[in-house]
Structure formats: C-alpha cells, structure tokens
C-alpha positions, 0 to 999 in steps of 0.5 A: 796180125791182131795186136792181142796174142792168145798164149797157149799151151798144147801137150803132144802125148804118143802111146804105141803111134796113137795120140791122145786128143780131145773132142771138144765144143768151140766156137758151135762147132764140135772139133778135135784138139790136143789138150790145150788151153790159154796161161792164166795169168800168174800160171808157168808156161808148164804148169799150165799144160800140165793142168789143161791136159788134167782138166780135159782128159783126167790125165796126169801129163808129165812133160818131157821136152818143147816140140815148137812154138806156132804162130797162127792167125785164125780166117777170123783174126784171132791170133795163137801163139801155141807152145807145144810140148811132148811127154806121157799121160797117166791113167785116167783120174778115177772120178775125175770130170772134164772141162764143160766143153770137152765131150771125151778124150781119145787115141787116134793114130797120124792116119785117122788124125789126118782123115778127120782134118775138117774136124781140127780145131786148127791147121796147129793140130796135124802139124805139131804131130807132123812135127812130133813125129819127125823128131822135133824135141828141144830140152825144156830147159829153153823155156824160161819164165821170169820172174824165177826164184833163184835167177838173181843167183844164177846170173850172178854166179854166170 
C-alpha cells in the first residue's frame, strides 16, 4: 500500500430509488461517480462533501448520516481512503456551472448503475450504493475533526 493516502469525500444522495451521480472526465476516461472529491487542506470532513457535490452537480447537499469509510488501492497504486455520507440535494442552482471535468450530472437507479459498471470510476462506487441501500447509516456525530472550537470545554466538562 502507498505511504500517500487520497482523503476524500463522497455524497450518496436517493430520490424515489434513483441516485444522483456524476459523469466526469478522469484519467482519459469519461466515467461515472458520486459527487466526490479530496479535503483541501483546512476544509471539515462535511464541508467538503457539501462544496464537491455543489461544484459537480449545482446542487446543494445536506448530510444526513456516514454510510462508511473505504479504503481502495487503484490497479495502479493510488491509495483512497472514501468517506461516504448519505442526505438530500436540492434543486439545481440557477446558473450554477460545473467543475471542467464534470460532463453533466444524472439519476440512475441500483440497476442501470450496476449495467454501467465498466464505466465506474471505481469498484467504491456500486458498493457505497450497495451499502446505502442495505441500511448502513452511522449518526454523524462519529465523525469528529480536530481542532474543534469548543473541545477543551467539552473534555472538560466529560
């Protein structure tokens, strides 16, 4: 394994058992992925999901609970380390555009995701909707970032 871990975030986002996913240009290949994308440095953990799915899709995401944390080493070295979290998008910001590499966004169901697996970014992408739909949903209260204003009090008063 890489001694160099890729942080980053994913947004699992379901309306009517259709998820919002991204086709996108990587590496000369146009694939399909959640709105994802690394933590720039300085950036929360949710913050950061919150601004790529805005970047990528014009949408506004509002987390609702952790789906899980993957760790994935590419056929070509690059370690991820995905931190995937479920909740809803709004509608489409009026005039909003889209990261250079996104070519648009769209709602595909577990189905037609799983009959366009040869165009996943990765193998992450199925299975945080595998994941998603069996149920997985951790409070996000779990994911703690340090430092947080206020912590010294918190431990404090524990």
């Amino acid at each position: 394994m890489s001694s160099k871990v890729d942080l980053t975030v994913a947004a699992i986002a379901e309306d009517s058992g259709r998820f919002l996913l991204v086709q996108e240009r990587a590496a000369r290949r146009v694939v399909l992925n959640q709105p994802a994308g690394h933590v720039e440095s300085g950036e929360s953990i949710l913050d950061a999901v919150v601004r790529e799915t805005r970047e990528e899709t014009g949408r506004e995401f509002r987390p609702r609970s952790l789906i899980g944390i993957y760790l994935w080493q590419s056929p070509g070295g690059r370690t991820v380390l995905r931190i995937a979290f479920a909740g809803q998008v709004g509608e489409r910001a009026a005039g909003s555009r889209l990261d250079r590499a996104i070519l648009k966004a769209l709602w595909l169901d577990r189905g037609e995701l799983a009959a366009r697996a040869a165009e996943h970014r990765s193998p992450l992408v199925q299975l945080c909707v595998e994941d998603y739909l069996r149920g997985a949903r951790y409070p996000l209260e779990i994911v703690v970032q340090l430092p947080l204003p206020g912590l010294a009090a918190r431990v404090a008063r524990a």
